[in-house]
N, C-alpha and C positions, 0 to 999 in steps of 0.2 A: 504494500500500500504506500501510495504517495502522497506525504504533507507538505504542503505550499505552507512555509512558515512566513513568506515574505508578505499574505493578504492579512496576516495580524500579529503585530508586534504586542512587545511587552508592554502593560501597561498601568499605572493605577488609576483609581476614580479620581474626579477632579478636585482639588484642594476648594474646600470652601473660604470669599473672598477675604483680607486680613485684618478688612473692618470687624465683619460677623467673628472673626476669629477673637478678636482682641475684647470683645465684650463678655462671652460664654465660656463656659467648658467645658461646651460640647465636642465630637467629633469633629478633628481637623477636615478630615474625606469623606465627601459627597460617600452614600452607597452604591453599588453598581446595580447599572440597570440589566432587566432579565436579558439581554440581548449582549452587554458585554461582559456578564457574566459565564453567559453559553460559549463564548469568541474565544476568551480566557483561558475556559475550562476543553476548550477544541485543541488547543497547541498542546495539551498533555499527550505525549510519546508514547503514553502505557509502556513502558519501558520492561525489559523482563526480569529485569535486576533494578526496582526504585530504589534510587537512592535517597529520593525525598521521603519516603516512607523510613528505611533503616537510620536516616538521620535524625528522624521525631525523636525527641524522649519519649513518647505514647505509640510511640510505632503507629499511627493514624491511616489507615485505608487509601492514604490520596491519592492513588492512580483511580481508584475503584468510586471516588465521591467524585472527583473531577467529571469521572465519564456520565454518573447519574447527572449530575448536574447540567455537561452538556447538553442529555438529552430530555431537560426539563423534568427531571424526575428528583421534586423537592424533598419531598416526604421520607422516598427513601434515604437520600444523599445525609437526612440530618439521623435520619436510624442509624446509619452508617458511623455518620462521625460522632455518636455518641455511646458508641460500644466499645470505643477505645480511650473517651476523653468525658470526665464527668463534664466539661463547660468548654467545647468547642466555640458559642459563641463568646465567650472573653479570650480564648486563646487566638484567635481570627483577628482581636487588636492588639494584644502586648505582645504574644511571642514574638522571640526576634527571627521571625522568618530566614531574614538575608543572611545569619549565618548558619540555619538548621536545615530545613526543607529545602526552598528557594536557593539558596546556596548552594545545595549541591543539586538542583537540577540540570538534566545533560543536557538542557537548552543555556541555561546560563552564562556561559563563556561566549557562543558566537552570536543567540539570538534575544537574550533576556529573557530569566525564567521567567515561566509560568508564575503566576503574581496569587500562588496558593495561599497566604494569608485573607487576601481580601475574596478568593472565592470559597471557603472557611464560613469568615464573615456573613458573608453574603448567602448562602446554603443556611444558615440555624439562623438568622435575624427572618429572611423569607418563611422558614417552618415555622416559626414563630408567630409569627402575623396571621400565618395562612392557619392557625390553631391547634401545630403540631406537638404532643403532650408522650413522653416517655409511655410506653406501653407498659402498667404494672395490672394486666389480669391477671399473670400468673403466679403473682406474689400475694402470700396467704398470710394476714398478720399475725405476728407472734405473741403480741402483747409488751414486749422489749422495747423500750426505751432509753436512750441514750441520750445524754447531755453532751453538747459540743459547745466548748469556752472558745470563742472568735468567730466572727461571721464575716468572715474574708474568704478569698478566694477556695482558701482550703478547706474553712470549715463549712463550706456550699458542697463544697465537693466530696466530702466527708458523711456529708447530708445526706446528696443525690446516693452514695453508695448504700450507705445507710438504708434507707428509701425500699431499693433494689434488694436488699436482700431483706426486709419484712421489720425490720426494727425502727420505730418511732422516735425521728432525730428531734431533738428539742436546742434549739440553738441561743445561743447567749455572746454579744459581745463583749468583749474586754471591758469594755467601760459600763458594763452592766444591760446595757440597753439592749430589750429584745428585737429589735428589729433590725435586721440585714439592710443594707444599703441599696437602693437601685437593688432589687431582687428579681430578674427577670427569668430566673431558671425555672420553667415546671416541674421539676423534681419534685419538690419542695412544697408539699402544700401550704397554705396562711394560715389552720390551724396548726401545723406541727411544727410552726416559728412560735408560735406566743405561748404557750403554754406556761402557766403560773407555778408549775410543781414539778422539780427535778426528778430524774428516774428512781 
């Protein structure tokens, strides 16, 4: 098979302008739209040896999300990216791609990786919207309860497993306050954040 890498370069989403920037703190970059998200997600090699995938720390499916993604297949792409990553959408903006993933992709060198952070991003914010919710039918509760001190990154993540394996996370931050920050994970139900009584 033959890929024409020269009808779509590397690229990221547009920097939003440095007024809007300088007021918020919000996202510097626009999200991508479903069409250069699918563009993005088309330069992926499927390599038979990914080295973007052995270089995750979470070893992340991303040849295999790339391709649901190209072919608009959202639902699955974030099932996908959430069997290996409790919070692909937060790791979609902090990890450092360019020297993990992205970095060693075998486009990199001649034609600019594949810009797999922000098709990441863009895969679990889309499932998100579109009202995609971790599948726990098959999870039978225990009655187990566990206390988790910080509602950061990890103790989300600590949660969602939690969650997944039938134990009722009860989350607590540092500074006492039960309420996580910006909490956009379905993992995680609203009841099983507030809860007034330790395990």
């Amino acid at each position: 098979m033959f890929i024409n890498l020269s009808t779509c370069s590397a690229f990221d989403p547009p920097k939003k302008p440095l007024k809007i920037r300088k007021i918020d703190f919000v996202e510097i970059y626009e999200p991508f739209s479903d069409s250069q998200a699918e563009a993005q997600a088309d330069r992926c090699l499927s390599c038979g040896n990914p080295y973007c995938e052995w270089k995750c720390p979470v070893h992340n499916y991303i040849p295999n999300w790339l391709k649901l993604a190209n072919e608009g297949r959202i639902m699955e792409a974030a099932d996908l990216a959430h069997q290996t990553n409790s919070l692909p959408e937060v790791c979609g903006r902090v990890c450092p791609q360019d020297r993990l993933c992205e970095g060693s992709c075998t486009l990199n060198d001649e034609f600019g990786a594949v810009t797999i952070g922000n098709i990441e991003r863009y895969i679990n914010d889309k499932a998100i919207e579109m009202g995609w919710k971790p599948d726990m039918s098959h999870v039978q509760p225990t009655g187990k309860r566990v206390a988790i001190v910080g509602a950061g990154p990890a103790g989300l993540a600590c949660a969602d497993v939690l969650t997944a394996t039938a134990c009722k996370p009860c989350l607590r931050s540092s500074s006492g306050d039960r309420r996580p920050a910006d909490l956009r994970h379905p993992g995680v139900q609203a009841g099983e954040r507030g809860d007034d009584q330790a395990p």
